[in-house]
MARNUVEX-485512 format. One record per residue (C-alpha): residue in three letters; x, y, z. Coordinates in steps of 0.1 Angstrom, whole numbers, plus 5000, padded with zeros to 4 digits. Layout:
BEGIN
@rest: ALA xx: X yy: Y zz: Z
...
// end
This chain:
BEGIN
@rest: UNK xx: 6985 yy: 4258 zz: 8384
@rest: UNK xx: 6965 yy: 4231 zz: 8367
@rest: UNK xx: 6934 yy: 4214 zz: 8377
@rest: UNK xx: 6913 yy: 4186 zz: 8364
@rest: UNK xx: 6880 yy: 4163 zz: 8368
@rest: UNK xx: 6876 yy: 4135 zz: 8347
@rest: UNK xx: 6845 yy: 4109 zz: 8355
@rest: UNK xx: 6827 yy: 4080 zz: 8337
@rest: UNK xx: 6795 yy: 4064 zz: 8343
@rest: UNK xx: 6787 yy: 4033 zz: 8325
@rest: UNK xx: 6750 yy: 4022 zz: 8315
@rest: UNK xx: 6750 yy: 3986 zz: 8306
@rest: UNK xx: 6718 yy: 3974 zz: 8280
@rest: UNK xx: 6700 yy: 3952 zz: 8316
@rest: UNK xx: 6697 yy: 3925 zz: 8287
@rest: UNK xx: 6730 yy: 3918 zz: 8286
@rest: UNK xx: 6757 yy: 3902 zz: 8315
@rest: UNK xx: 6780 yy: 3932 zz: 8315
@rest: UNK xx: 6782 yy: 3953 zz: 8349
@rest: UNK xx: 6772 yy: 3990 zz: 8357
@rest: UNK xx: 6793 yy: 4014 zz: 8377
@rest: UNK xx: 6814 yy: 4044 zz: 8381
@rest: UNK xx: 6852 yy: 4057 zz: 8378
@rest: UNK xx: 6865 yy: 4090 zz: 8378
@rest: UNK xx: 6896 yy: 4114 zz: 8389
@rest: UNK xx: 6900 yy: 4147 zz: 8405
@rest: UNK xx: 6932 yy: 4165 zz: 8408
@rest: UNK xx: 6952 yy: 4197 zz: 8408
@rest: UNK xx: 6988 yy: 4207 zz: 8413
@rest: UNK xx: 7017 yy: 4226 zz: 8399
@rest: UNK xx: 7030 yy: 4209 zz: 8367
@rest: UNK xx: 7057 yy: 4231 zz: 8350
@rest: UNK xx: 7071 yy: 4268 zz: 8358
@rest: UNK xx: 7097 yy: 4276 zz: 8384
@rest: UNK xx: 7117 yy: 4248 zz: 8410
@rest: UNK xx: 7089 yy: 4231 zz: 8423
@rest: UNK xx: 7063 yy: 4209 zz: 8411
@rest: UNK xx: 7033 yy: 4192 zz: 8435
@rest: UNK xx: 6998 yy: 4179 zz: 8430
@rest: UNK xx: 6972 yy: 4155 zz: 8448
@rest: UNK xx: 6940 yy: 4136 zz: 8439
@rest: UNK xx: 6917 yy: 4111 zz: 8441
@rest: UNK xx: 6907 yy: 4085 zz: 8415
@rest: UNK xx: 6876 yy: 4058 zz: 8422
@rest: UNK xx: 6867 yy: 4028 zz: 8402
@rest: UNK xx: 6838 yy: 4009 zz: 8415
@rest: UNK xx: 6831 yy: 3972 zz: 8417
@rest: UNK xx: 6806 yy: 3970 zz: 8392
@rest: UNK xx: 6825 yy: 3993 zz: 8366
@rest: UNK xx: 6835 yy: 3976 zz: 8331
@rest: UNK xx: 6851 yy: 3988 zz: 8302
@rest: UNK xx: 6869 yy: 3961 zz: 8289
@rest: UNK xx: 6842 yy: 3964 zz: 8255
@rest: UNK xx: 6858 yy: 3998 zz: 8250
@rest: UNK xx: 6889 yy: 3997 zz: 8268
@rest: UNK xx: 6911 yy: 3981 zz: 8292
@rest: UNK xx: 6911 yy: 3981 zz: 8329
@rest: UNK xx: 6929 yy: 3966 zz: 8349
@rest: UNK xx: 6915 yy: 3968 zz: 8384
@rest: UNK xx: 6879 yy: 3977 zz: 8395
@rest: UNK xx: 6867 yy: 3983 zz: 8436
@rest: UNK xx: 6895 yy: 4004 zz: 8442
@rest: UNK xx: 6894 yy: 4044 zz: 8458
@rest: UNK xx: 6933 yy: 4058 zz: 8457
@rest: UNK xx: 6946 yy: 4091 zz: 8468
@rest: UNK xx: 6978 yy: 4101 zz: 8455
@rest: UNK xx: 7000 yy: 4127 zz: 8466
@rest: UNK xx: 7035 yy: 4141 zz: 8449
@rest: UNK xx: 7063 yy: 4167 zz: 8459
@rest: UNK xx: 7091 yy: 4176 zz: 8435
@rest: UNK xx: 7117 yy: 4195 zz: 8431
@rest: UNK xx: 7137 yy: 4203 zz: 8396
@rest: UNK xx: 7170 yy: 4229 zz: 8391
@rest: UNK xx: 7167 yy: 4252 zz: 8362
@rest: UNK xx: 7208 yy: 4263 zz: 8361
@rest: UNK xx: 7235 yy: 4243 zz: 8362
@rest: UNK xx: 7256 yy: 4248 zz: 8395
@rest: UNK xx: 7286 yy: 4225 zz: 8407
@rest: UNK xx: 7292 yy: 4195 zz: 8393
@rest: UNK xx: 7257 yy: 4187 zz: 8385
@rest: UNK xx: 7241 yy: 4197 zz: 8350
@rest: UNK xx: 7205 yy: 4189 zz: 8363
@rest: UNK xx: 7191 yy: 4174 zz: 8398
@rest: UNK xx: 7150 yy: 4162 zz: 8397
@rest: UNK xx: 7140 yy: 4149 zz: 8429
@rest: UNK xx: 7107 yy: 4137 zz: 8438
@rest: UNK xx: 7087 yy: 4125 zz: 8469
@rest: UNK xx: 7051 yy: 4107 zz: 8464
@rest: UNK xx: 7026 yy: 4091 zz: 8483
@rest: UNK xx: 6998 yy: 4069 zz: 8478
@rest: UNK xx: 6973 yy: 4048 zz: 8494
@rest: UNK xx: 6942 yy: 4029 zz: 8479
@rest: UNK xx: 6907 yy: 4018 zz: 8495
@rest: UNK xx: 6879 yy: 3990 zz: 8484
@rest: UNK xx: 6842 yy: 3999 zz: 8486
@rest: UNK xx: 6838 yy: 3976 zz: 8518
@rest: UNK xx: 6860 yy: 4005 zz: 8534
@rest: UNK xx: 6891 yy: 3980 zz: 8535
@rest: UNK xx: 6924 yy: 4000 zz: 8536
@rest: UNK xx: 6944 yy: 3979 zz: 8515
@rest: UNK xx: 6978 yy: 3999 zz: 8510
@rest: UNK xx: 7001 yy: 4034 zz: 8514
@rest: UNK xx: 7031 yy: 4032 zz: 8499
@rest: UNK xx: 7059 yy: 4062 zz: 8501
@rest: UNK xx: 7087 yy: 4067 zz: 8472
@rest: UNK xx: 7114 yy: 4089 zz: 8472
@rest: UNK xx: 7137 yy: 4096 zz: 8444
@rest: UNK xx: 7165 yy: 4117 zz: 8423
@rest: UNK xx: 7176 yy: 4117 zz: 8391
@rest: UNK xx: 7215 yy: 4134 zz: 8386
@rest: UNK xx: 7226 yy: 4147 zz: 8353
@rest: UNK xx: 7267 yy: 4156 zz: 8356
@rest: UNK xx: 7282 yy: 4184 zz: 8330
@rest: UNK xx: 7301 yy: 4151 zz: 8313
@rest: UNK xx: 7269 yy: 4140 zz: 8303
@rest: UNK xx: 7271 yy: 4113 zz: 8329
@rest: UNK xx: 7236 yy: 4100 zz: 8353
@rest: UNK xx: 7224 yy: 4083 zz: 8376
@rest: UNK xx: 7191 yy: 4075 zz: 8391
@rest: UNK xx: 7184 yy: 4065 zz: 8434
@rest: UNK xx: 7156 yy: 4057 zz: 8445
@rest: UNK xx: 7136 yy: 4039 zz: 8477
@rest: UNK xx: 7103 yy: 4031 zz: 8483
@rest: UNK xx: 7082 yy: 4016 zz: 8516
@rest: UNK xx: 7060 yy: 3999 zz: 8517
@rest: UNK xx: 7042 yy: 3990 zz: 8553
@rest: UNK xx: 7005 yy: 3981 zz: 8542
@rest: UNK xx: 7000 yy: 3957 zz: 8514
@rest: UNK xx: 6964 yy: 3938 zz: 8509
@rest: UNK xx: 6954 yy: 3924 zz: 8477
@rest: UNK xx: 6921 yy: 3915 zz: 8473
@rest: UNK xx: 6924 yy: 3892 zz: 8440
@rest: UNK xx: 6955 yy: 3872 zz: 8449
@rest: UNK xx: 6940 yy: 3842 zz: 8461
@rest: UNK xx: 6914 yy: 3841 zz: 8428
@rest: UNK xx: 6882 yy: 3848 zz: 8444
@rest: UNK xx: 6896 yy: 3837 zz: 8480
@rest: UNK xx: 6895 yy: 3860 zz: 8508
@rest: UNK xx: 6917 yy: 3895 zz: 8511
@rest: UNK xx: 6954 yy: 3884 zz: 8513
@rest: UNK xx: 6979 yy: 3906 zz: 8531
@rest: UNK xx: 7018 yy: 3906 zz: 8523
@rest: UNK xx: 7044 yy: 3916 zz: 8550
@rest: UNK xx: 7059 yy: 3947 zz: 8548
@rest: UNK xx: 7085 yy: 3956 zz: 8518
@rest: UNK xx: 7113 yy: 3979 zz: 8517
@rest: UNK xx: 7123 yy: 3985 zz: 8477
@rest: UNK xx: 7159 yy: 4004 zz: 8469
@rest: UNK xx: 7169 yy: 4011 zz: 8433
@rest: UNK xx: 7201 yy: 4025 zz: 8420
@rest: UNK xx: 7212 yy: 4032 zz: 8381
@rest: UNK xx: 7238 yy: 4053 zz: 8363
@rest: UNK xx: 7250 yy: 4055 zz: 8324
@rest: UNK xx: 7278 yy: 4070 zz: 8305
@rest: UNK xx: 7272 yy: 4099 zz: 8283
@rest: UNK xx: 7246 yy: 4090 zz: 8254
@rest: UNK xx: 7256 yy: 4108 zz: 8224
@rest: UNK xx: 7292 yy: 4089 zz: 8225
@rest: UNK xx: 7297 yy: 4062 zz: 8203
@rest: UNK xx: 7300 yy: 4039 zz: 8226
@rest: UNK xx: 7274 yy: 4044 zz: 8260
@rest: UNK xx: 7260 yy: 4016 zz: 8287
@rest: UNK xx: 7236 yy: 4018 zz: 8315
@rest: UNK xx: 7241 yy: 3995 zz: 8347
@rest: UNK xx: 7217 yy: 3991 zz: 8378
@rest: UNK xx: 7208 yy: 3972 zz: 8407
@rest: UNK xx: 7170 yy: 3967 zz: 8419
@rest: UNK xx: 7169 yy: 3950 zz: 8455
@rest: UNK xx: 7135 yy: 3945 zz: 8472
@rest: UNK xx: 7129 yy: 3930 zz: 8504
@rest: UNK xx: 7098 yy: 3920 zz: 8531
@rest: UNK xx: 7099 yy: 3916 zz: 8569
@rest: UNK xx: 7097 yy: 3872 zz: 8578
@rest: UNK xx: 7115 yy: 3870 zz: 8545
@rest: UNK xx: 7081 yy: 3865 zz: 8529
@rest: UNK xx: 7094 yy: 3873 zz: 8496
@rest: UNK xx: 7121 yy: 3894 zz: 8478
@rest: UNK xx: 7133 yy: 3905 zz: 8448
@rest: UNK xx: 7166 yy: 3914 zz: 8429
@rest: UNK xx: 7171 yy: 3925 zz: 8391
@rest: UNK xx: 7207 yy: 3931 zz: 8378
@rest: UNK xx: 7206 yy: 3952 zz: 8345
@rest: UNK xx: 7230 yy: 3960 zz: 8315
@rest: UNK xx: 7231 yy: 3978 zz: 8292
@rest: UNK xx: 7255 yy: 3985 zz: 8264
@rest: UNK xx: 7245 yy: 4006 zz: 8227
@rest: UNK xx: 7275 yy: 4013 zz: 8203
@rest: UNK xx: 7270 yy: 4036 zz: 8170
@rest: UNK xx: 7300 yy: 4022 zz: 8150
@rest: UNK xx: 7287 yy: 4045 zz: 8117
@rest: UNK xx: 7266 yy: 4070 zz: 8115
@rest: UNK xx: 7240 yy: 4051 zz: 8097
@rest: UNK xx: 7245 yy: 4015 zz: 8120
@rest: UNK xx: 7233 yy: 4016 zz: 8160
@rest: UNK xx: 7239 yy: 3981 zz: 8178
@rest: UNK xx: 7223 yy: 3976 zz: 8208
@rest: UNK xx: 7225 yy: 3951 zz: 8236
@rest: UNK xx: 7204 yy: 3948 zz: 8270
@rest: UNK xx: 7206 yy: 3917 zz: 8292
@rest: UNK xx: 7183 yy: 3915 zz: 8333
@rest: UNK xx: 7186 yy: 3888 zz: 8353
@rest: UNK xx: 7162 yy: 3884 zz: 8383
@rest: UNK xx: 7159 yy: 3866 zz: 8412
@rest: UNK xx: 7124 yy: 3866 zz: 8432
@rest: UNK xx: 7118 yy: 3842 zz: 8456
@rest: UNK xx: 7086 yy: 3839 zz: 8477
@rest: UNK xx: 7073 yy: 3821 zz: 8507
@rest: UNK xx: 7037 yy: 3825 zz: 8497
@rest: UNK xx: 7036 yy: 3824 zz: 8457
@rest: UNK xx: 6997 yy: 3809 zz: 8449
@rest: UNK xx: 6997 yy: 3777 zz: 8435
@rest: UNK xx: 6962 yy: 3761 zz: 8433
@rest: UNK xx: 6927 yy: 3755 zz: 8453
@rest: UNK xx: 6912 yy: 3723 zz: 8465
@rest: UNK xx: 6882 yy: 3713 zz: 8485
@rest: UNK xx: 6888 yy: 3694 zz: 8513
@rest: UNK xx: 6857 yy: 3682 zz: 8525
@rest: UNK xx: 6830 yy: 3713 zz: 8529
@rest: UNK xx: 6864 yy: 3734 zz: 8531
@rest: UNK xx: 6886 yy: 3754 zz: 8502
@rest: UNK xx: 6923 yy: 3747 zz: 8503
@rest: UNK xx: 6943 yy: 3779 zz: 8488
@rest: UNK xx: 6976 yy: 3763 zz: 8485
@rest: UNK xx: 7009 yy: 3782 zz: 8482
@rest: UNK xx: 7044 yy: 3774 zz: 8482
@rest: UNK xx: 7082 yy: 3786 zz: 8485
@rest: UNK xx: 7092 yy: 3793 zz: 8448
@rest: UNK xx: 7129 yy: 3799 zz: 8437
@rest: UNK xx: 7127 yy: 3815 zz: 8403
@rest: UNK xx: 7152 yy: 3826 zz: 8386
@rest: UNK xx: 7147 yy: 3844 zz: 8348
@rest: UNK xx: 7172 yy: 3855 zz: 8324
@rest: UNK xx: 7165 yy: 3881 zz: 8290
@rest: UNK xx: 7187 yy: 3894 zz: 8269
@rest: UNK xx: 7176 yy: 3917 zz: 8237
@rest: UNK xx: 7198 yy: 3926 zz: 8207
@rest: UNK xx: 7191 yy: 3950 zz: 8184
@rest: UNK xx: 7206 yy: 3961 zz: 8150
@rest: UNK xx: 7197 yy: 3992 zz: 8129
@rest: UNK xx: 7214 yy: 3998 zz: 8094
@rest: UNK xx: 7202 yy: 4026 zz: 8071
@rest: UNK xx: 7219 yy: 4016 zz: 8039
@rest: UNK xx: 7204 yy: 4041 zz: 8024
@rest: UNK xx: 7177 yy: 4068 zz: 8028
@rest: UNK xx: 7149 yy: 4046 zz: 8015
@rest: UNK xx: 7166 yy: 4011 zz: 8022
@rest: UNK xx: 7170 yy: 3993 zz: 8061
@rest: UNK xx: 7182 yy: 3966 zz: 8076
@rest: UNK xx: 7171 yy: 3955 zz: 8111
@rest: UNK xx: 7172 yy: 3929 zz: 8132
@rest: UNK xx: 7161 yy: 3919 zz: 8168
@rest: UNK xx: 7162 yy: 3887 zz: 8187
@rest: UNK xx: 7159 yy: 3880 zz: 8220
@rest: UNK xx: 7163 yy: 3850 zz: 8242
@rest: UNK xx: 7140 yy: 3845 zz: 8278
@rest: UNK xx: 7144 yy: 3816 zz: 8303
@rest: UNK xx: 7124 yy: 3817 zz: 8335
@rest: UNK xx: 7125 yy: 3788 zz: 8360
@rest: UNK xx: 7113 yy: 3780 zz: 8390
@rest: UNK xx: 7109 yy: 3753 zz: 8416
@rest: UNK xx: 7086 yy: 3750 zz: 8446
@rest: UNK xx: 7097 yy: 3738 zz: 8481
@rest: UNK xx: 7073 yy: 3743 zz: 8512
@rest: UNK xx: 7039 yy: 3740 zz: 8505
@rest: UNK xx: 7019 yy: 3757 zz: 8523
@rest: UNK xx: 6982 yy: 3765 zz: 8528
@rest: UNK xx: 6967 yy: 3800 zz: 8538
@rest: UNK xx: 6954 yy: 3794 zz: 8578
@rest: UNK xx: 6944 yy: 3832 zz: 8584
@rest: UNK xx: 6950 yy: 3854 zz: 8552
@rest: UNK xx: 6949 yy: 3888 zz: 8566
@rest: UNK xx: 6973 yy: 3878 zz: 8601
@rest: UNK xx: 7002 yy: 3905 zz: 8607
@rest: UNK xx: 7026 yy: 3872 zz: 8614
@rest: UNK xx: 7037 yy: 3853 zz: 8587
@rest: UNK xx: 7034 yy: 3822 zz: 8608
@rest: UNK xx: 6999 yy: 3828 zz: 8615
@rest: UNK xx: 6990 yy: 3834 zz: 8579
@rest: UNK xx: 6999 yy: 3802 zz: 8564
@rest: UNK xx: 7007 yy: 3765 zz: 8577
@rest: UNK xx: 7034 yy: 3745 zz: 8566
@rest: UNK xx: 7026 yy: 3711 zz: 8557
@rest: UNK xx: 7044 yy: 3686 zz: 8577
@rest: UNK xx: 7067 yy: 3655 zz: 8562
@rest: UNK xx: 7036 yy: 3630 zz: 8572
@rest: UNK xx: 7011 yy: 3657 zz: 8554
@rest: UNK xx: 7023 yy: 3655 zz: 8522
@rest: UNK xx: 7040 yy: 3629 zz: 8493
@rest: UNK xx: 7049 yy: 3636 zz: 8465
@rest: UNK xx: 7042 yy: 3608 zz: 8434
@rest: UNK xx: 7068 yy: 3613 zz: 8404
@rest: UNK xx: 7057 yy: 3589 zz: 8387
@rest: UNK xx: 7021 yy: 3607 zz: 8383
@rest: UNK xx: 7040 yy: 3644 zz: 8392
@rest: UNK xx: 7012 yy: 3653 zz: 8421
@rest: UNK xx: 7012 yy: 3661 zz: 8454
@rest: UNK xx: 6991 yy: 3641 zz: 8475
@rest: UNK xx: 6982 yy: 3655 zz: 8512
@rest: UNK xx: 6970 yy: 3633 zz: 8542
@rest: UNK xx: 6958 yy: 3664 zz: 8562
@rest: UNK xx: 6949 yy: 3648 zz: 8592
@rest: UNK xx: 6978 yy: 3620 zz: 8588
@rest: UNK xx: 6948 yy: 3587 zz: 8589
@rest: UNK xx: 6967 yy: 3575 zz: 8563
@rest: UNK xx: 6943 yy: 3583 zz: 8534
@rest: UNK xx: 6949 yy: 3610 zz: 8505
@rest: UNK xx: 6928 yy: 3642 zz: 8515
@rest: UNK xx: 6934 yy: 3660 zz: 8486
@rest: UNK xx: 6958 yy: 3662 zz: 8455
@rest: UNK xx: 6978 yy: 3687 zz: 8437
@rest: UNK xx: 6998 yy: 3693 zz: 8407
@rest: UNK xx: 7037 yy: 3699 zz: 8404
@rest: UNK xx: 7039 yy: 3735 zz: 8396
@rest: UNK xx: 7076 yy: 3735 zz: 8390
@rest: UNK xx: 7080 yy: 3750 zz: 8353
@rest: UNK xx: 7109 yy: 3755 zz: 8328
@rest: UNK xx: 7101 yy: 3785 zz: 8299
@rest: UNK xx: 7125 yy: 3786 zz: 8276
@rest: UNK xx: 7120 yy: 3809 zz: 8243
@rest: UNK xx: 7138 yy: 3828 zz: 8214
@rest: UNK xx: 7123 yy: 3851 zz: 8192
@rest: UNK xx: 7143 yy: 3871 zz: 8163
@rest: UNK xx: 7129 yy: 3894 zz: 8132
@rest: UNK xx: 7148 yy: 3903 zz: 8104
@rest: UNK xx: 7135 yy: 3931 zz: 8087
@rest: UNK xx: 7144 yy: 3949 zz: 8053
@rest: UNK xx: 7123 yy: 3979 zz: 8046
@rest: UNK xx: 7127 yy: 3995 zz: 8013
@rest: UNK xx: 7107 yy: 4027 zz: 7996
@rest: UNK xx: 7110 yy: 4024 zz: 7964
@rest: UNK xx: 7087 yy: 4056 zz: 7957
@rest: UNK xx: 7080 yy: 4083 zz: 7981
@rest: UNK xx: 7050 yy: 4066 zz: 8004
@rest: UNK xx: 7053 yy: 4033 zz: 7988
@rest: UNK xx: 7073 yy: 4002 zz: 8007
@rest: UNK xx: 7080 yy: 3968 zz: 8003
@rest: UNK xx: 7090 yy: 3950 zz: 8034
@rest: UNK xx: 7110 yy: 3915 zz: 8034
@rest: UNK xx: 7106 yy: 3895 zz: 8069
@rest: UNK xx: 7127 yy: 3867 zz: 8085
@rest: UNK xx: 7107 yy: 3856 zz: 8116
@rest: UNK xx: 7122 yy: 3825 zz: 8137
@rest: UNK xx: 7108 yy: 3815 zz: 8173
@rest: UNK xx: 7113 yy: 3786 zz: 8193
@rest: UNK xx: 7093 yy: 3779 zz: 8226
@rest: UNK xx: 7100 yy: 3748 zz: 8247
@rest: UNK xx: 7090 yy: 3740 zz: 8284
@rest: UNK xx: 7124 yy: 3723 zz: 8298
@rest: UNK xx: 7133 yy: 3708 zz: 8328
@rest: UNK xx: 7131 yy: 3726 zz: 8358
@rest: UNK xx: 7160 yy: 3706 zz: 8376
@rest: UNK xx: 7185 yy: 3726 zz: 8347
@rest: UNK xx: 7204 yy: 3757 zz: 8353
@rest: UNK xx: 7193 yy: 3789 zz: 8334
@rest: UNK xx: 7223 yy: 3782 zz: 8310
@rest: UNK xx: 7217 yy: 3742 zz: 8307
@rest: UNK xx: 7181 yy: 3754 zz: 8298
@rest: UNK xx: 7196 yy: 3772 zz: 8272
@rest: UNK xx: 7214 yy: 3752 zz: 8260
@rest: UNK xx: 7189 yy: 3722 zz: 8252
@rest: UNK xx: 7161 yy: 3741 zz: 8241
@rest: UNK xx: 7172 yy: 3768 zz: 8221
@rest: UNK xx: 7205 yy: 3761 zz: 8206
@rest: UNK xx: 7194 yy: 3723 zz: 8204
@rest: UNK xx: 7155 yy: 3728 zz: 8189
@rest: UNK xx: 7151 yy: 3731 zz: 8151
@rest: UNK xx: 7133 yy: 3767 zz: 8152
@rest: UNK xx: 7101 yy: 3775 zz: 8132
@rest: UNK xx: 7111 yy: 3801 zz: 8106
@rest: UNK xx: 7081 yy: 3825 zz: 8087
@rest: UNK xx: 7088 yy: 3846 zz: 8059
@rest: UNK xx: 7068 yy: 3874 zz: 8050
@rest: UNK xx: 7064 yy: 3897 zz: 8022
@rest: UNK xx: 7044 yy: 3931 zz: 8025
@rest: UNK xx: 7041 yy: 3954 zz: 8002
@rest: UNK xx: 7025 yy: 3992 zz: 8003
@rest: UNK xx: 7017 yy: 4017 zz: 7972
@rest: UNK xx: 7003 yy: 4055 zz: 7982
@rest: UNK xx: 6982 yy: 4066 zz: 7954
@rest: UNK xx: 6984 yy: 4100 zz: 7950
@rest: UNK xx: 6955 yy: 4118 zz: 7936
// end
């Protein structure tokens, strides 16, 4: 059994802008010994807490309780060197009372006596507020989202091993979904060399992605729109221990992330269970788009004069990044370190394909190169 209570209160000098409040956690469970393995608790940030002078956080104003089952065999049986399974469950408050999400995940992870895997694994969501996504708008409220997951490899300590998975994610209305595609492939030719390869694609389009905010008259316009984006990675490595106190390594990795904007849109009621009631498409009269200054321009009310203007958020990031690395320790504690650094970050043209992207900005840009050299000596006393 373990238990555990951690809290913070921060005291801010009144002089200064910083904020004053309180975070903490309390929870207990099981954590190792026998099949089973469970624990709940409760963690708080307030509103006014900060901590970004000595830390990081990430989100204040929230209150989540967390709940987790799992179960793990300790024997081999079957075909099956090791099953861990796991159920959890969490949901999160605001201070205003708002109850702004429960989630429930369920998963497995299957270890075969080849040496084989695979990982399952779905999660529901019914209940999903945000309070920040509109920037200081009111609380915004997603549809529901149903998230499945499945992953398996190939025996690790082969010379030759890959991993290959499917992520699918997907919200009632078709508000927004999401799908990654991931491979996976590491070959140890020597037993000094590892080469390593891992390319995702992903696919996430989204009826309500934020854009912008104008006033329109005494009002605020939170404007969203239908985005299509599409990004692409792929990361190679290479490891080469020539010797015991002499490396060679290299990694470089193209990204490419596009996306395009149809169906603007601006929030009507941002906490409606309907999709339809949540946001209002603007109509063919409402809106015109200038190419010649790339804005929108809206006519709200259709009199025939511009009510308010906009932006074209459609974006094209296109960017390699590769490090060539010698490492050599020419006395116990003491290195020298030769570096080949080359980068290349362009914004293309939305209209292109992922590929066409690639193509023009990366393989037709003259990179920046660095070259670095660092040297270490340990003095030894």
């Amino acid at each position: 059994m373990f238990g555990r209570v951690d809290a913070s209160h921060v005291e801010i000098d009144p002089n200064r802008t910083s904020l004053t409040g309180t975070g903490g956690r309390l929870a207990g469970g099981r954590a190792g010994g026998g099949n089973w393995r469970y624990g709940a608790g409760i963690e708080w940030r307030s509103p006014e807490l900060e901590l970004n002078d000595i830390g990081f956080l990430r989100q204040a104003d929230e209150i989540r309780q967390t709940a987790n089952l799992g179960y793990r065999t300790t024997k081999p049986f079957g075909i099956f060197r090791l099953i861990n399974t796991f159920a959890n469950q969490f949901s999160t408050y605001d201070f205003e009372g708002n109850f702004n999400r429960i989630q429930y995940d369920l998963g497995s992870y299957l270890e075969y006596k080849n040496n084989w895997w695979s990982e399952i694994g779905y999660t529901h969501k019914p209940r999903i507020f945000i309070n920040t996504f509109l920037r200081g708008g009111p609380r915004w409220r997603y549809n529901e989202e149903n998230v499945g997951f499945l992953f398996f490899g190939s025996d690790q300590r082969k010379k030759f091993s890959f991993t290959m998975g499917h992520a699918y994610s997907q919200a009632t209305q078709n508000n927004f979904s999401f799908q990654n595609y991931t491979l996976r492939l590491r070959y140890q030719p020597l037993d000094a060399m590892n080469i390593s390869i891992q390319t995702e694609f992903e696919k996430n389009p989204n009826k309500t992605q934020y854009v912008t905010q104008v006033q329109n008259g005494a009002a605020t316009r939170y404007i969203m729109g239908n985005i299509d984006q599409q990004t692409l990675v792929t990361s190679l490595r290479i490891n080469y221990n020539i010797n015991p106190n002499l490396t060679l390594q290299y990694y470089g990795q193209p990204f490419i992330s596009r996306g395009r904007y149809t169906d603007f849109n601006f929030v009507n009621n941002s906490i409606a269970s309907d999709l339809n009631e949540r946001v209002t498409v603007y109509s063919p009269g409402q809106i015109n788009f200038d190419e010649t200054e790339g804005i929108y321009n809206i006519d709200e009310n259709e009199d025939g004069t511009t009510d308010y203007s906009f932006g074209n958020p459609d974006f094209s990031f296109v960017q390699f990044r590769s490090n060539l690395v010698l490492r050599w320790e020419y006395i116990p504690g003491s290195e020298v370190f030769l570096v080949w650094s080359q980068g290349v970050t362009e914004f293309g043209d939305p209209r292109d394909g992922l590929f066409t992207a690639l193509d023009r900005n990366i393989l037709g840009t003259q990179p920046q190169n660095i070259f670095l050299i660092k040297a270490t000596y340990r003095f030894v006393l």
